[in-house]
N, C-alpha and C positions, 0 to 999 in steps of 0.2 A: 056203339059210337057211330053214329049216320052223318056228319060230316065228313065233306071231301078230304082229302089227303090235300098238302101243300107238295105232297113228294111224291115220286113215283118211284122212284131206280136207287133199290138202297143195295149196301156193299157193307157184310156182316163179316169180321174177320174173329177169329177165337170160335168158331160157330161147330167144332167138337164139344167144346165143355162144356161143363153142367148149364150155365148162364147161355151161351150161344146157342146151344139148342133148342132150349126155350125160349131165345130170340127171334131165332129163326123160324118158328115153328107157328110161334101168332102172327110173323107177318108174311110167313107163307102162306098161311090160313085164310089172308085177306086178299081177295084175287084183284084189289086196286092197284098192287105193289109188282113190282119186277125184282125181283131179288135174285144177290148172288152173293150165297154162301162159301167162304173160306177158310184155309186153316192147317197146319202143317201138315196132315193125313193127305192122305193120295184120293181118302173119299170120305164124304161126309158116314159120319157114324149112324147117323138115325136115318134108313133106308125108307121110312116111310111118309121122308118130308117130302114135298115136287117142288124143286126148286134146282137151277143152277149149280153147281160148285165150283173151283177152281182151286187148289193148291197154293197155298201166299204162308211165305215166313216174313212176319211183318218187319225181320231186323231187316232184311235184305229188299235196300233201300230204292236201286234200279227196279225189283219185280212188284214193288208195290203202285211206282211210278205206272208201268206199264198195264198193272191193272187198269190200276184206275183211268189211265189214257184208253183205255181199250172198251170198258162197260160205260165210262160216264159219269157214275152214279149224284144220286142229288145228296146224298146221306149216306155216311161212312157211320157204324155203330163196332167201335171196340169193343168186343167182348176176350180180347185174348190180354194176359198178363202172366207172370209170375208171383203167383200167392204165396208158397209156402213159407213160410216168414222167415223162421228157422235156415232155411236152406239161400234165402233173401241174405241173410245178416253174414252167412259163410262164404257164399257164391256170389260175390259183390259184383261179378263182371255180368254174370249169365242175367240178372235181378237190372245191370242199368241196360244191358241189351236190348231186352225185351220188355220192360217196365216205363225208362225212359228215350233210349233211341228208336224203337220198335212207334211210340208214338207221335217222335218228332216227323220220322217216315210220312206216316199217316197224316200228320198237322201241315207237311211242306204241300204235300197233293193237295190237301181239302184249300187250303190258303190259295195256293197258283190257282184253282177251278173254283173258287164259292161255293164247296161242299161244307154242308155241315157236318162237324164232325159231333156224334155222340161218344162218351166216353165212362168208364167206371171208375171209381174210385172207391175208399176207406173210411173208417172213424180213425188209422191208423196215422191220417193228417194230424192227430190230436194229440197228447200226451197224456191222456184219462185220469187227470186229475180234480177235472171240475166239471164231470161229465151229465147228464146227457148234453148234446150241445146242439145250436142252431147251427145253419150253414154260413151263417156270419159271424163266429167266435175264431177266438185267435187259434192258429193254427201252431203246431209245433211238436212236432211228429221225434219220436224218441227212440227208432227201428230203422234200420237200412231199410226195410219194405215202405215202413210212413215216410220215409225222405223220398225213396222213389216214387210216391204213387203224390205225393205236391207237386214232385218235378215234373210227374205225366201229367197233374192238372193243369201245370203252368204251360206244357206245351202243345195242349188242348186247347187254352185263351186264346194261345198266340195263332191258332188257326180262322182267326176272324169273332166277330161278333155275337156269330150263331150256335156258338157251341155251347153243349148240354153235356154237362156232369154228373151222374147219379154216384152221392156216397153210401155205401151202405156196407154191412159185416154179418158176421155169421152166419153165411148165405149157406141151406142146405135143401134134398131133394134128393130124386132120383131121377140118372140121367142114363144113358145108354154107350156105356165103354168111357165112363168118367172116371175119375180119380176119385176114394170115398170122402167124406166130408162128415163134422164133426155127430151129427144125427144119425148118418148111415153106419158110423161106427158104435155108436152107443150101441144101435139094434143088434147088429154083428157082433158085439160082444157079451149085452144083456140076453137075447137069445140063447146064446153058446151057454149061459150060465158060468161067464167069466168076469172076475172082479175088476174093477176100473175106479183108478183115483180119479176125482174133478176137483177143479180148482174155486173156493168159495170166493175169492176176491176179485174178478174180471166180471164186470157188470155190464151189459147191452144188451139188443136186440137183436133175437134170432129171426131169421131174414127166410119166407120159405120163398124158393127160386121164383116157382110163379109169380108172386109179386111181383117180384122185380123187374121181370120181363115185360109184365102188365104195364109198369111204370116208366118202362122206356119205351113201347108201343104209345102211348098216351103221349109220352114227354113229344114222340116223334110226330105223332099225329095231331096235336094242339100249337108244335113248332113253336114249344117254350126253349128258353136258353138258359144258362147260367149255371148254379150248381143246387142240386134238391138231393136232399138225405132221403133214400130210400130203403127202409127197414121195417119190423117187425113196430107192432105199434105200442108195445109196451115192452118195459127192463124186467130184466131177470138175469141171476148171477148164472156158469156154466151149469154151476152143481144143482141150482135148481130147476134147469131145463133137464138136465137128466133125469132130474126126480118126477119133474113132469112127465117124459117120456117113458119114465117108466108107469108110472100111473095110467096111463093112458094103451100101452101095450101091452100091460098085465105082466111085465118084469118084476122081475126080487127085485125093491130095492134098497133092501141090504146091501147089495154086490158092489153098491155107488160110496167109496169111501171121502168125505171131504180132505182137501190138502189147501194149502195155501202157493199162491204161484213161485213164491224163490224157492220152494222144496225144490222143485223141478231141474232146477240151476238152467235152465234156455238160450241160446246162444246169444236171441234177440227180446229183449225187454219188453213188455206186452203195457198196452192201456189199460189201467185198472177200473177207473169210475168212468167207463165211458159211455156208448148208447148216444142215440141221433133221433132229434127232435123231430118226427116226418109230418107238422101240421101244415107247413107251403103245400108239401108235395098232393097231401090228401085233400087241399083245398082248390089247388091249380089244375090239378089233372083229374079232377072230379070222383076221386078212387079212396077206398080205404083197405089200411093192409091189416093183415090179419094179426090177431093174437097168438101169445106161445100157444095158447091150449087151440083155439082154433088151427095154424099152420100143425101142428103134430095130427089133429083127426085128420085135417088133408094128408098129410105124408101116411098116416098108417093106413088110410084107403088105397092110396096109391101103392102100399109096397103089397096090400092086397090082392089088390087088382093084377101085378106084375108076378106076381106067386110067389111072392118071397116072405111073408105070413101066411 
């Protein structure tokens, strides 16, 4: 991509996790951008980025102020949230903390300054009963986590005109001192030659990180706005990504028992017929994302490459 930048001074927050350091790491890669990496660690995890840090708890609403008073930036890119759903639907304070006040923080800066804010979001906005969906289908989220991450879209709008929403789900990959994620655990367990239920009734698209980063570099650098589903470009159930990924690493997959999601009993109630339409996204940002069976050859190269097959 050989067009100029609209932006120079961006200000990446969540940029430990799996998503942020792959945020981080394409627009550090581009020597147009000035970046400054943040995020509750004392130090960025991936030592082999050249960039900036700064330590930022996005609750804490004066240190976000004073960031952003102090770098400038033209573009704020949230990549920090509280996913785990489960712990979302239990931990209802720690979930509006950082899910929704963590981004009002963020929305009141970018607003006072005309930063854009880039922001993440879910299929989780949805209630997965008439899924896959465009980014213009009704919304109606049926999880403490789906009600948190509207309420962060909604306070993403409210940060001006310019703001960009990437929805997407089943984001997985390998990152460096992350939290594992639903692929990195299949491997860890198929591997080990240990058995693992999946759930045959949760349907979407498995999301490999790259992408997504890609799609918010792009979103950032064509200075699109509004909201674009960002995911895997075709559906498949969990149990059949497992089966895939074991197909593809040479796993028993025997070991992949199907179940149905109420076995489980969950704190928080999951989208079942879900999955997100990414033809805007692939059409706007001039990009196409990968397939299950394509993002699983990148991921088993990559766990290659890192020695961990």
């Amino acid at each position: 991509m050989t067009e100029n930048p609209p932006f120079r001074k961006i200000l990446i927050t969540g940029a430990n996790g799996l998503l942020g350091q792959k945020v981080t790491a394409i627009f550090a890669g581009d020597t147009r951008f000035e970046i400054l990496a943040s995020a509750k660690g004392t130090q960025l995890n991936r030592e082999d980025l050249v960039c900036r840090y700064q330590e930022l708890d996005i609750t804490d609403r004066k240190a976000v102020r004073a960031l952003v008073a102090d770098f400038q930036p033209e573009v704020i890119i949230n990549c920090a949230a509280m996913t785990h759903v489960d712990k979302c639907e239990t931990e209802r304070e720690a979930c509006q903390s950082i899910n929704v006040d963590g981004v009002r923080n963020l929305a009141e800066s970018a607003k006072a300054r005309d930063i854009k804010l880039v922001h993440i979001s879910t299929d989780y906005v949805f209630d997965g009963k008439n899924g896959p969906y465009l980014e213009t289908d009704r919304v109606n989220p049926i999880s403490y986590y789906g009600k948190s991450k509207l309420a962060s879209e909604n306070e993403c709008i409210a940060s001006g005109p310019g703001h960009l929403i990437f929805r997407t789900m089943v984001v997985y990959g390998l990152g460096t001192g992350t939290k594992s994620n639903f692929a990195l655990w299949l491997v860890q367990m198929l591997k080990e030659k240990k058995p693992v239920t999946i759930v045959t009734d949760q349907t979407g698209n498995a999301t490999l990180v790259e992408d997504l980063a890609e799609a918010v570099y792009r979103g950032v650098l064509k200075n699109k706005s509004g909201i674009f589903n960002a995911a895997g470009s075709d559906l498949c159930s969990r149990f059949d990504f497992a089966v895939k990924l074991a197909g593809h690493f040479g796993f028993d997959p025997s070991l992949i028992t199907p179940i149905l999601t109420a076995s489980l009993n969950q704190p928080a109630p999951r989208p079942l017929n879900s999955g997100l339409i990414v033809t805007k996204a692939e059409k706007e940002l001039g990009m196409r994302f990968s397939t299950t069976d394509e993002g699983l050859i990148r991921f088993r190269q990559q766990l290659i490459n890192a020695g961990i097959l």
